[in-house]
C-alpha positions in Angstrom: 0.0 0.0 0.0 1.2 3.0 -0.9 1.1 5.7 1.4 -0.5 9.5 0.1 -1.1 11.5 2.9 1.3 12.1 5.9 0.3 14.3 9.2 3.7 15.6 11.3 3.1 17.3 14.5 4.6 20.9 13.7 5.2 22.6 17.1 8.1 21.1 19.0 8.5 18.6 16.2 9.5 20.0 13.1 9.7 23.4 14.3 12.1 25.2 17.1 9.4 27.9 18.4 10.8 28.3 22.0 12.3 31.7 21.2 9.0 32.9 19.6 6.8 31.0 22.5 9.7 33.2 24.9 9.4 36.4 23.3 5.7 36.1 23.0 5.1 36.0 26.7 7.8 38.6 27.7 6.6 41.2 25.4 2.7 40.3 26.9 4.1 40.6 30.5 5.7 43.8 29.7 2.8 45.3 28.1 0.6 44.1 30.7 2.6 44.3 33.9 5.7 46.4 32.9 5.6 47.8 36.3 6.1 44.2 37.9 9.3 42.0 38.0 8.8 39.2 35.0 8.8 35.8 35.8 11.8 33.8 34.6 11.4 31.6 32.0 11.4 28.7 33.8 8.4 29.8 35.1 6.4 29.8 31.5 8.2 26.7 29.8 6.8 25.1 32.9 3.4 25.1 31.2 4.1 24.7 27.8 1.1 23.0 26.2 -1.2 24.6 28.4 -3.5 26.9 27.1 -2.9 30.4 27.2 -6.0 31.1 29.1 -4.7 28.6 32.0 -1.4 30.0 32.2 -2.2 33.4 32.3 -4.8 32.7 34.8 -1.8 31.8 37.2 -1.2 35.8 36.9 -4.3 37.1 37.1 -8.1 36.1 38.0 -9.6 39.3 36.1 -10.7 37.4 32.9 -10.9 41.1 31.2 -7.1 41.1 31.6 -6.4 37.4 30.5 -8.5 38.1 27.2 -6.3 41.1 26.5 -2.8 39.5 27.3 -4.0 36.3 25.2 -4.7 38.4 21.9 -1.6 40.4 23.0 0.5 36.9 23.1 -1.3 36.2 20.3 -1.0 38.9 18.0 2.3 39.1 18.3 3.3 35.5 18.0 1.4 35.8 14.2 3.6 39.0 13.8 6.7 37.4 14.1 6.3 33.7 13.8 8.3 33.5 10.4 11.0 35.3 11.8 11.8 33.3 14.9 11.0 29.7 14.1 13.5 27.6 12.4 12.9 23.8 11.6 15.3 21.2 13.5 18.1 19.3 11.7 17.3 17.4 9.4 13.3 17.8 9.1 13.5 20.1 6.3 15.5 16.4 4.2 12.7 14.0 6.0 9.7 15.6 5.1 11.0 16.1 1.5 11.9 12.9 1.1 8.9 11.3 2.8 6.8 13.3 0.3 8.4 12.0 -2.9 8.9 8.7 -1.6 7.0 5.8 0.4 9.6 5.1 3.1 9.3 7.7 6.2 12.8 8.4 7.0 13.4 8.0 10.8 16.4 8.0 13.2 17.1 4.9 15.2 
């Protein structure tokens, strides 16, 4: 059987978007609580696959203010997504060869 259709998890899989995921929330805290000391890092890879909602409800219970710093995180995640995420070695040679062949490359 010859496979014709192949689905690749994209985020944390072929693409590196800590540094966007990173710069995303700092630029939301700032914006939103410039006038507060900014969690470390740590702090927001913690919850990494968490919705947004959840982890910025761990800042603040005022669900006006989570909306806002969600489409703030948002917005600018879309704005410079393209800039900041880079594929991991070797995807870019896997995917192209998985689509003009019908053997999935893989590491062992």
């Amino acid at each position: 059987m010859t496979l014709t259709t192949f689905l690749f998890d994209l985020d944390g899989t072929i693409i590196d978007s800590i540094e966007l995921i990173l710069r995303s929330y700092r630029h939301t805290m700032e914006l939103h609580r410039g006038n507060e000391p900014l969690p470390s890092d740590e702090v927001w890879i913690k919850g990494l696959g968490t919705p947004l909602w959840t982890q910025f409800g761990e800042i603040t219970a005022d669900k006006e203010e989570i909306e806002a710093m969600v489409q703030t995180y948002r917005t600018y995640n879309l704005a410079h997504h393209d800039a900041l995420v880079k594929p991991y070695d070797g995807v870019v040679s896997a995917v192209t060869t998985s689509s003009t062949s019908s053997h999935i490359p893989s590491r062992s």
